[in-house]
TORPA-4810 file (N, C-alpha, C, O; in nm, 3 decimals):
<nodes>
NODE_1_0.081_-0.119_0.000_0.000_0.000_0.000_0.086_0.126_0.000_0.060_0.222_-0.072_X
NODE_2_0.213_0.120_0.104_0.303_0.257_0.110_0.328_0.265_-0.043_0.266_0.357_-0.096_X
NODE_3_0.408_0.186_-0.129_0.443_0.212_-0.262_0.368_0.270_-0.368_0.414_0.312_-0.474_X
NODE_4_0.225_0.272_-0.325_0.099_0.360_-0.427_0.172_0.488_-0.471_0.185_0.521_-0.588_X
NODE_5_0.223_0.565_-0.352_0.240_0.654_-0.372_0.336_0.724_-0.457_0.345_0.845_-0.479_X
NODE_6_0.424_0.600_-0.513_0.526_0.631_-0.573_0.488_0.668_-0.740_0.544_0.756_-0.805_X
NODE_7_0.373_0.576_-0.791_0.366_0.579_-0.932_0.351_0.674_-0.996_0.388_0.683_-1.113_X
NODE_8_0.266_0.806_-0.902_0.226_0.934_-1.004_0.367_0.954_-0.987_0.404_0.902_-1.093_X
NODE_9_0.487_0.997_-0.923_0.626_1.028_-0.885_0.705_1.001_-1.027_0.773_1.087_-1.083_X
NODE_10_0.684_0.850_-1.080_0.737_0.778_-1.171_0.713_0.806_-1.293_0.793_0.801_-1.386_X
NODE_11_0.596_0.838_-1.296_0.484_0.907_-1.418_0.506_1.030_-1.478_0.512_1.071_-1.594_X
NODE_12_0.518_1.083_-1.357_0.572_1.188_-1.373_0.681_1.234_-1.451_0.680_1.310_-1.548_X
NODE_13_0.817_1.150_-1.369_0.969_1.167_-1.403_0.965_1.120_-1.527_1.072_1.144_-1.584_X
NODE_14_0.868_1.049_-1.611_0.869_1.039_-1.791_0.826_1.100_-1.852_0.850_1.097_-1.973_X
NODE_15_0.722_1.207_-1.782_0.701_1.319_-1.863_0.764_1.394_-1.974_0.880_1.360_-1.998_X
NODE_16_0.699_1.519_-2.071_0.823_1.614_-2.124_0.853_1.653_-2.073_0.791_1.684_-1.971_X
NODE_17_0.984_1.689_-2.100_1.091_1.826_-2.018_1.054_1.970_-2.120_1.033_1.951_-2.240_X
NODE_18_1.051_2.073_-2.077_1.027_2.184_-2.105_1.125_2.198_-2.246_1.227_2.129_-2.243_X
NODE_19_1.107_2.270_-2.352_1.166_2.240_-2.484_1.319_2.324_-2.451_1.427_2.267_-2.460_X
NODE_20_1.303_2.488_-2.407_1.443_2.478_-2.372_1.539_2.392_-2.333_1.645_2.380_-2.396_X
NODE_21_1.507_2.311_-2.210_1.608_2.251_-2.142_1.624_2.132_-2.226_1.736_2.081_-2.221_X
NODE_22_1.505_2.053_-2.330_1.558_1.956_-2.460_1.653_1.996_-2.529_1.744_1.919_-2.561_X
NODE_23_1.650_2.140_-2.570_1.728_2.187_-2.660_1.900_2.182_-2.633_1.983_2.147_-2.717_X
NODE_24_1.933_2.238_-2.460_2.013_2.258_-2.424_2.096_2.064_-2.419_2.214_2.046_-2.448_X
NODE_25_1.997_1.943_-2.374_2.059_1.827_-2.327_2.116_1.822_-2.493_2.231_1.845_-2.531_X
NODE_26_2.009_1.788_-2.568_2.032_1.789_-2.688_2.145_1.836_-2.790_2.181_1.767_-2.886_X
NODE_27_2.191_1.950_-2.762_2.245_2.005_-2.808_2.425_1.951_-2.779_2.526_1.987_-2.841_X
NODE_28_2.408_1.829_-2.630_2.514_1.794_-2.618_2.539_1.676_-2.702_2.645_1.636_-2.752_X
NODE_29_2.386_1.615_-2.709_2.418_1.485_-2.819_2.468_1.527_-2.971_2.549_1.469_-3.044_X
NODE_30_2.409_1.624_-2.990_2.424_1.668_-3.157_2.606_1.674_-3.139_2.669_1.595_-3.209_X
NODE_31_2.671_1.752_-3.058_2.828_1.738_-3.054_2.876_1.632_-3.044_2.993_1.623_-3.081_X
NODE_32_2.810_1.512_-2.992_2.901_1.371_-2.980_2.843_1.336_-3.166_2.894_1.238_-3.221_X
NODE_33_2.773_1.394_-3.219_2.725_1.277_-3.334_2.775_1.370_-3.439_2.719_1.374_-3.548_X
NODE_34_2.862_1.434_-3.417_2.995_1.546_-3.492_3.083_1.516_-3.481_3.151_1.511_-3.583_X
NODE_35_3.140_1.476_-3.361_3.313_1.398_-3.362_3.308_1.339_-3.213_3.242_1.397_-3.127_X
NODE_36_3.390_1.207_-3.181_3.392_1.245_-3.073_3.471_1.319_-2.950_3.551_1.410_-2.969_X
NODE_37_3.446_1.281_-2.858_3.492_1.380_-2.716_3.598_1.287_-2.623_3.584_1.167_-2.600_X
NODE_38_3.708_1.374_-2.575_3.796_1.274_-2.530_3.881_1.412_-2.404_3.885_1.535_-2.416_X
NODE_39_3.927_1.337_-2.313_4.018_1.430_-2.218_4.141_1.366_-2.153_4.104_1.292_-2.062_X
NODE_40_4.275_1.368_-2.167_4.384_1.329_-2.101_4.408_1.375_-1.966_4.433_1.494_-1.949_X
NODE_41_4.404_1.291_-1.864_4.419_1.328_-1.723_4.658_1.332_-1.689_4.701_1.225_-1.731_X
NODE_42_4.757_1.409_-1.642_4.839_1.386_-1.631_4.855_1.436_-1.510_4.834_1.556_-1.490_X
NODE_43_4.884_1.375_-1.439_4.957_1.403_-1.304_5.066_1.366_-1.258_5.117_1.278_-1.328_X
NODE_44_5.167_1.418_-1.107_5.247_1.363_-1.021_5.219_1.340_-0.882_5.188_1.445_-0.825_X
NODE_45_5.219_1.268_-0.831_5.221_1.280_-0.673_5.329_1.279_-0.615_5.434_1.244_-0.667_X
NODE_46_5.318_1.314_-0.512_5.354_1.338_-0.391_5.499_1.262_-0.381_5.611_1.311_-0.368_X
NODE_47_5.466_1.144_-0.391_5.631_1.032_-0.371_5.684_1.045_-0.483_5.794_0.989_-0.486_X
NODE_48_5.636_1.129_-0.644_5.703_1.142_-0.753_5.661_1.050_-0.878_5.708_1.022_-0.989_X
NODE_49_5.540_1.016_-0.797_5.513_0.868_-0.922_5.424_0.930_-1.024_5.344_1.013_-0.980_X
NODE_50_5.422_0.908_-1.145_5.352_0.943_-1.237_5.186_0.867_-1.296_5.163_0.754_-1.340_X
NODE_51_5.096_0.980_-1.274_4.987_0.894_-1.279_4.873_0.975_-1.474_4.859_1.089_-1.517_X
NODE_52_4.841_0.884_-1.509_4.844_0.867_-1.650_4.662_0.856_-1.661_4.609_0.773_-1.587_X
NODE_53_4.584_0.929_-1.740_4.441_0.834_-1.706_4.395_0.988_-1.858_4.430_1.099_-1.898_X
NODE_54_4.271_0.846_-1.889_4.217_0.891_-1.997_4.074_0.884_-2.059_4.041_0.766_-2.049_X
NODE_55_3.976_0.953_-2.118_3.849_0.889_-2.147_3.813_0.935_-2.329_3.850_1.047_-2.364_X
NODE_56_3.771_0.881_-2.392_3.685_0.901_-2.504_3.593_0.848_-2.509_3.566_0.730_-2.486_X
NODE_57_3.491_0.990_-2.560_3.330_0.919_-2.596_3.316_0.891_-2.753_3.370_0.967_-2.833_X
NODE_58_3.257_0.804_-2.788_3.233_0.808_-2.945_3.057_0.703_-2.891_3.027_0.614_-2.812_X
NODE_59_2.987_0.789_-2.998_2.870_0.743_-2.975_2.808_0.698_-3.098_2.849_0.739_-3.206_X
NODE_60_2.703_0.609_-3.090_2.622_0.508_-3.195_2.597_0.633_-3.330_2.609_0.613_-3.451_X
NODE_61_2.570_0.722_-3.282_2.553_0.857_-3.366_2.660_0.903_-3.456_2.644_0.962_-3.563_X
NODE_62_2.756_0.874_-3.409_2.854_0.920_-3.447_2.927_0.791_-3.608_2.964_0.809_-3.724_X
NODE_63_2.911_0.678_-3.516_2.968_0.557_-3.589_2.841_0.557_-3.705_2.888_0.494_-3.800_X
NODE_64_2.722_0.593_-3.734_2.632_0.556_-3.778_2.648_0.648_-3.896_2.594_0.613_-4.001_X
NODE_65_2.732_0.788_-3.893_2.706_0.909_-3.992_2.653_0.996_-3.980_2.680_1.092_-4.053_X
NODE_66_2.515_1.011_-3.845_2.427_1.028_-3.900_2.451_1.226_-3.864_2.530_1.277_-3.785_X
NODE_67_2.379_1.277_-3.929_2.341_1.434_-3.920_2.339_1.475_-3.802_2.251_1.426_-3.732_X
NODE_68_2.425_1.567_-3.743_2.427_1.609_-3.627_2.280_1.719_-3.603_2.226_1.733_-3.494_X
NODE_69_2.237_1.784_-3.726_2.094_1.855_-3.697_1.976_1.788_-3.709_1.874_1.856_-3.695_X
NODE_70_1.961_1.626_-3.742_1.886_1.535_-3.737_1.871_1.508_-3.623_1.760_1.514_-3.570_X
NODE_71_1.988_1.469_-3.555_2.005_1.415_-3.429_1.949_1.501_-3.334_1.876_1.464_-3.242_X
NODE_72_1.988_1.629_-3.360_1.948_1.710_-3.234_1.739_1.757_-3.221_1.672_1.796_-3.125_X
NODE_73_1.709_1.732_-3.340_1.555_1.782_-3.402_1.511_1.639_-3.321_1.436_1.649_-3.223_X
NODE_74_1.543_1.553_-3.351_1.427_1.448_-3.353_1.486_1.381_-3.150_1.408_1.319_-3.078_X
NODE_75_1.629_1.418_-3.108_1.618_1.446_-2.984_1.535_1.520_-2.896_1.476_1.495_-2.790_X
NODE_76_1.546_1.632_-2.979_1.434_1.772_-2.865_1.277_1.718_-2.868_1.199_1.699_-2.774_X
NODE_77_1.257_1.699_-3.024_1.092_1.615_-3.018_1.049_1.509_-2.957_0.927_1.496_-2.949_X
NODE_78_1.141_1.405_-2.897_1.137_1.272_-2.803_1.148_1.339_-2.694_1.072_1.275_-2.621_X
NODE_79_1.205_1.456_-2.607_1.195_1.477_-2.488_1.123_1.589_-2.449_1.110_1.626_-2.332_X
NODE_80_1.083_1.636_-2.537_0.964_1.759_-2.522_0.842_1.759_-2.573_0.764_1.844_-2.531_X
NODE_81_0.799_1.668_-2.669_0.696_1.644_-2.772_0.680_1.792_-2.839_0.566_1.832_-2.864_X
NODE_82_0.800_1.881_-2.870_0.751_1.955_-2.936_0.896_2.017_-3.014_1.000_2.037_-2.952_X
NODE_83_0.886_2.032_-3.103_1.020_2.071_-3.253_1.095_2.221_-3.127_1.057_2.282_-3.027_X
NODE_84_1.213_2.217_-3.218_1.339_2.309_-3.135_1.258_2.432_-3.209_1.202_2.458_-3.315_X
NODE_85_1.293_2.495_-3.072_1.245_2.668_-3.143_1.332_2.729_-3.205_1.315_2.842_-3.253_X
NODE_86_1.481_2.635_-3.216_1.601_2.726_-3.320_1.686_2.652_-3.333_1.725_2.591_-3.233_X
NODE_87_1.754_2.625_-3.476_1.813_2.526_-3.531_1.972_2.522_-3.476_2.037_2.625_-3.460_X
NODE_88_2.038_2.351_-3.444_2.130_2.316_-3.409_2.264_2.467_-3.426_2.340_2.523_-3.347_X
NODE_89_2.234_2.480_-3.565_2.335_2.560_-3.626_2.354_2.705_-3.591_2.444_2.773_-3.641_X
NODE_90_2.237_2.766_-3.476_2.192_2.897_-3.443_2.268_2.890_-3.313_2.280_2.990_-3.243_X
NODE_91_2.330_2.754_-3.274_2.400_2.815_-3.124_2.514_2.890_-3.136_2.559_2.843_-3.240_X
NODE_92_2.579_2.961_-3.105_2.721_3.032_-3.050_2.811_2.928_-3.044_2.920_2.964_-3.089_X
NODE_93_2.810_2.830_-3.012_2.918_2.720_-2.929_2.920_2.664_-3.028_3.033_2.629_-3.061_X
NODE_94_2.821_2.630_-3.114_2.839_2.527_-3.236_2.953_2.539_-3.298_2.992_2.654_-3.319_X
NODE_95_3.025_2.442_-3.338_3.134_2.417_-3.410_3.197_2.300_-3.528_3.292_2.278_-3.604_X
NODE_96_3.054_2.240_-3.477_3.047_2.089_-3.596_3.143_2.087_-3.637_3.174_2.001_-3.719_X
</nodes>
């Protein structure tokens, strides 16, 4: 009976997200399905030892070809049910 209370909670959390904030998540996928993303960690410590560490993202988007302003349109419409109010290519940061 306590757990009833959880489902509108759940229901909820699948809702749309407001189209700005699609636009903004979105707008990070459209950059992975442009190239991908990678960062080299280099450090020393303390006793002098050298510590080495690394990550790259490459995503299904990316390996697939597909259109980074495809990607980002039909992203914002799956998490907002409603089209971007301004195209991939209208951000500042964009750099495809």
């Amino acid at each position: 009976m306590r757990a009833l209370w959880l489902v509108p909670v759940v229901l909820v959390a699948c809702g749309p997200i407001p189209v700005e904030r699609a636009e903004q998540q979105c707008f990070d996928r459209a950059r992975l399905a442009a190239q991908p993303r990678g960062e080299i960690n280099l450090g020393v410590g303390s006793g002098g030892r050298a510590a080495v560490g690394g990550e790259v993202t490459i995503t299904s988007d990316y390996i697939m070809g597909r259109d980074p302003s495809a990607v980002y349109d039909l992203c914002v419409q799956q998490k907002s049910g409603q089209p971007p109010t301004r195209p991939l290519y209208s951000f500042p940061e964009w750099r495809g």
